[in-house]
C-alpha positions as a printed NumPy array, in Angstrom:
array([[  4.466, -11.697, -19.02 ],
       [  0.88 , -11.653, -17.498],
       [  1.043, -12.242, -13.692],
       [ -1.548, -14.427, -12.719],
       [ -2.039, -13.598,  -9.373],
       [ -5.72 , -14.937,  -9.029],
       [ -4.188, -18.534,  -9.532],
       [ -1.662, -18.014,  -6.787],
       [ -2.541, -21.044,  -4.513],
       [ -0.99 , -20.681,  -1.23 ],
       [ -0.405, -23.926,  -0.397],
       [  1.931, -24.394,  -2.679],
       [  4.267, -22.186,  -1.2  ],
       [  5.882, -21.338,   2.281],
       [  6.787, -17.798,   3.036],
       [  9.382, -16.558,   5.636],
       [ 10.412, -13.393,   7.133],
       [ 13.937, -13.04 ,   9.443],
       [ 12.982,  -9.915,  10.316],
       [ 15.686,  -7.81 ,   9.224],
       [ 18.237, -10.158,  10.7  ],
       [ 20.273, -10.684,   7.086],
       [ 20.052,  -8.409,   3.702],
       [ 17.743, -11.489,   2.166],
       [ 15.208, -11.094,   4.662],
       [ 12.212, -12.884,   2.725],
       [ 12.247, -16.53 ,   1.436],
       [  9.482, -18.374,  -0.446],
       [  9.537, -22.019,  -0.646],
       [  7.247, -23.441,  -3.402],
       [  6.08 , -26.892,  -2.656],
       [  2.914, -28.838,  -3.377],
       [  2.634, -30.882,  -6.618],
       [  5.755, -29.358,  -8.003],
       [  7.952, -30.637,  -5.737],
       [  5.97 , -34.11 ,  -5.322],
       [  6.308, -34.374,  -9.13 ],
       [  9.765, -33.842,  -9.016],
       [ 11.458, -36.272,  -7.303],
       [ 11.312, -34.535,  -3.718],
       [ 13.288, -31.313,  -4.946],
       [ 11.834, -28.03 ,  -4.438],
       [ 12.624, -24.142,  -5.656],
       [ 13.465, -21.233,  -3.203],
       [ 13.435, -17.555,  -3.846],
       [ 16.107, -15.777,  -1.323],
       [ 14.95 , -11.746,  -1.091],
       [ 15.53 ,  -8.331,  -0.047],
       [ 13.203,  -5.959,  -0.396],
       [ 13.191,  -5.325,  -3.919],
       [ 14.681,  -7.939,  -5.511],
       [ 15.045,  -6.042,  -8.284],
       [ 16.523,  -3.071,  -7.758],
       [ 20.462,  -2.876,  -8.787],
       [ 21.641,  -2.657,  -4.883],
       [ 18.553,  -5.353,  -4.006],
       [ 19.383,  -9.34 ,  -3.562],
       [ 17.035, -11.935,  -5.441],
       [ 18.58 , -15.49 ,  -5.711],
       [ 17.195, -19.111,  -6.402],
       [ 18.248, -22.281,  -4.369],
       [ 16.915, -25.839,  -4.616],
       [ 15.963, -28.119,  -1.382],
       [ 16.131, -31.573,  -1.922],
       [ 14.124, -34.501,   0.009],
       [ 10.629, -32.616,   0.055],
       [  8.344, -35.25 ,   0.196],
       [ 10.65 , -38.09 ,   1.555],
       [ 11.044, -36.496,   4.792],
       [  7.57 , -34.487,   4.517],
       [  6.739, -30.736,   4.546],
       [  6.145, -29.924,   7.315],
       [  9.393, -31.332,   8.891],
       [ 11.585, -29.752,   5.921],
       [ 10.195, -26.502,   6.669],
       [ 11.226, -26.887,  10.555],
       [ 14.479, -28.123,  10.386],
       [ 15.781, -26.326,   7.168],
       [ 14.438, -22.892,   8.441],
       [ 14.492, -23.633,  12.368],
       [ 18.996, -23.531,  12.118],
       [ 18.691, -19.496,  11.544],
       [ 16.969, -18.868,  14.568],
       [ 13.937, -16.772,  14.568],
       [ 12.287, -17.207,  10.384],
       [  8.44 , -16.545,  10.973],
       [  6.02 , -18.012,   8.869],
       [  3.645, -14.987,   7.052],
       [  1.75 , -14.941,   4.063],
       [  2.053, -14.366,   0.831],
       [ -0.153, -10.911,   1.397],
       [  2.658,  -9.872,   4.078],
       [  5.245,  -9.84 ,   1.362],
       [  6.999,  -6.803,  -0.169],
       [  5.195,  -5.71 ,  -3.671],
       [  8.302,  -6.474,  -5.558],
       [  8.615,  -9.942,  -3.75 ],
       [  5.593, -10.916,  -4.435],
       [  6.063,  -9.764,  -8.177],
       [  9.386, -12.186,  -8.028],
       [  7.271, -15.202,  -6.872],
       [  4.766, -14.786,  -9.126],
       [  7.09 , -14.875, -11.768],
       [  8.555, -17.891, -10.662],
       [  5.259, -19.469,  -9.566],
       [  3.593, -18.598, -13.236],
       [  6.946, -20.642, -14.666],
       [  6.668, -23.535, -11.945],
       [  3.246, -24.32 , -12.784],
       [  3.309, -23.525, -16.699],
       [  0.677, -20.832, -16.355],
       [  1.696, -18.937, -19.316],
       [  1.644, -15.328, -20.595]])
């Protein structure tokens, strides 16, 4: 698959770090038309490190409600309960996490090979 980076648009995702707190330290939340388009339900990538790797952790939830209860307050409350998630961007991410959303965010937005 070709990763097309260079059509990575950043506001269609949200990117968090725990810090360390938890194994799946990194989550990306891709929003924007995708999830407007989709009757308010939006894709997550849960991460460690590398995502890849046989010992790593790399696992896909959905969040529902998106644009019913806007952004902005989804990302709040849903991330706000573990205390401590900060906001980075996509740049701050591991190599191999930003690999794994790129992946995802080619297939979201039918960006092909």
């Amino acid at each position: 698959m070709n990763i097309k980076a260079n059509l990575l648009d950043e506001n269609n995702i949200v990117c968090f770090d725990n810090g360390g707190k938890t194994f799946d330290r990194y989550t990306v939340l891709f929003i924007g038309d995708y999830a407007l388009t989709n009757e308010g339900t939006s894709l997550y990538i849960g991460m460690s490190e590398h995502p890849f790797h046989p010992q790593g952790f790399g696992q896909h939830g959905e969040l529902f409600g998106v644009y019913e209860t806007g952004i902005s307050y989804v990302v709040e409350d849903f991330w706000s309960s573990d205390g401590g998630d900060e906001i980075i961007p996509f740049a701050d991410l591991p190599e191999d996490c930003k690999k794994a959303v790129m992946i995802d965010y080619n297939n979201i937005w039918n960006l092909g090979d």
